[in-house]
Each structure stands twice: as structure tokens, then as C-alpha cells.
KOLGU-707884 format. One line per 10 residues: number of its first residue (from 1); their letters; for each residue x, y, z of C-alpha. Coordinates in pm, 1 decimal, padded with zeros to 6 digits. Layout:
N
NUM = A = X,Y,Z ~ ... .
//
This chain:
66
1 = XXXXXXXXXX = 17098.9,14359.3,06408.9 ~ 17375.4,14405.6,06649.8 ~ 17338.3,14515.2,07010.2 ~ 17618.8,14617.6,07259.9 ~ 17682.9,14477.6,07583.5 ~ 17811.8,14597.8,07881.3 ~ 17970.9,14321.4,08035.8 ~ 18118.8,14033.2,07931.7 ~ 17867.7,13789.5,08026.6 ~ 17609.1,13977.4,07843.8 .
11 = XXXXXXXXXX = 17813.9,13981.5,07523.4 ~ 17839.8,13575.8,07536.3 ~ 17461.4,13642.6,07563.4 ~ 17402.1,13824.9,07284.0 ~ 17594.1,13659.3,07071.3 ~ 17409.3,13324.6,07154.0 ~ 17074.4,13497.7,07073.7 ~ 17193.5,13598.4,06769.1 ~ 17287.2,13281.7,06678.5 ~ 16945.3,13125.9,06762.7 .
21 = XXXXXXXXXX = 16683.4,13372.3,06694.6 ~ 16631.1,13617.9,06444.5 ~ 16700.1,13958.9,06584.7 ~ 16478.6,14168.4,06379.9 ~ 16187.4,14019.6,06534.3 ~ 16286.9,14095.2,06895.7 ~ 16366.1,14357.4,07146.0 ~ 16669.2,14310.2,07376.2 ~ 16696.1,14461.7,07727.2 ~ 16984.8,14440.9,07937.6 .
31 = XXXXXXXXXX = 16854.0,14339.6,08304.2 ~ 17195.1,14336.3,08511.7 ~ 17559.1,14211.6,08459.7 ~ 17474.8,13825.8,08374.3 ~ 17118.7,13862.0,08250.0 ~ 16957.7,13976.6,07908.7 ~ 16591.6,13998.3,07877.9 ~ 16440.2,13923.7,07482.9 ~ 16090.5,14039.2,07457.8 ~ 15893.3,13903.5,07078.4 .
41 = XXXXXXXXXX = 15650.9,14091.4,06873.9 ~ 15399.0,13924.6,07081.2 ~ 15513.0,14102.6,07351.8 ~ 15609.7,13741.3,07510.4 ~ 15973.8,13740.7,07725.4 ~ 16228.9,13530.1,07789.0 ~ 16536.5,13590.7,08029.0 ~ 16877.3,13432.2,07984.3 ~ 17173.3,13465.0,08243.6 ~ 17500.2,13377.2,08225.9 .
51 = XXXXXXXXXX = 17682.0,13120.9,08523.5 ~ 17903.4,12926.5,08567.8 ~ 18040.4,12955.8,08234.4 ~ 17693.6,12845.7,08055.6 ~ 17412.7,13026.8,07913.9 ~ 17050.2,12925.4,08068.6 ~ 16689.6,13035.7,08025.2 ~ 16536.6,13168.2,08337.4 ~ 16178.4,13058.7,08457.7 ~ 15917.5,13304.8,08373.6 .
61 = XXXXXX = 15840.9,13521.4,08657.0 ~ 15467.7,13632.5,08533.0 ~ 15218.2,13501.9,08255.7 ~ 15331.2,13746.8,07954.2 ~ 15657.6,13604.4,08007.9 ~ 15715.7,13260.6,07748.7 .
//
């Protein structure tokens, strides 16, 4: 599954997730210029942002986030 970004940091995003998860088993929301959310079928999150020329997982901010 593709997705389109609206930045350039996002695309370097989403082409990492695609590379490391299977996208038909996930929902993809763009938070801001530098940071995708990916959400499972368990309804579990993860946030990834892009800095500094690297791509990092963010710390969950609440329990239904992984």
C-alpha cells in the first residue's frame, strides 16, 4: 500500500515503514512536518520523526500507545 507525504521528511518516513512493516496491517497518520504516526490492528501506536537526518521512534505518550 502506498501513502503520500507531504513533506519531505515524511516521505523518508514512509518509505522506511514500508520497508519494515507490512502496510496492510496498519493505519498511517500524518502528525506534522517530521512526524508520522502508525497505529496496528490492535489499535497500538507508534510515532516516528524525522531529525537530524535520521529516522527515530518517539516514546509513547499514553498506554495504548506501543
Amino acid at each position: 500500500m502506498r501513502f503520500k507525504a507531504e513533506t519531505i521528511e515524511q516521505f523518508k518516513i514512509l518509505k522506511y515503514i514500508e520497508e519494515i512493516l507490512d502496510t496492510n496491517y496498519i493505519t498511517i497518520k500524518l502528525v506534522d512536518r517530521y512526524t508520522v504516526q502508525v497505529t496496528d490492528m490492535d489499535e497500538k501506536s507508534i510515532r516516528y520523526i524525522y531529525k537530524n537526518g535520521e529516522i527515530a521512534e518517539l516514546p509513547p505518550r499514553d498506554p495504548g500507545e506501543l
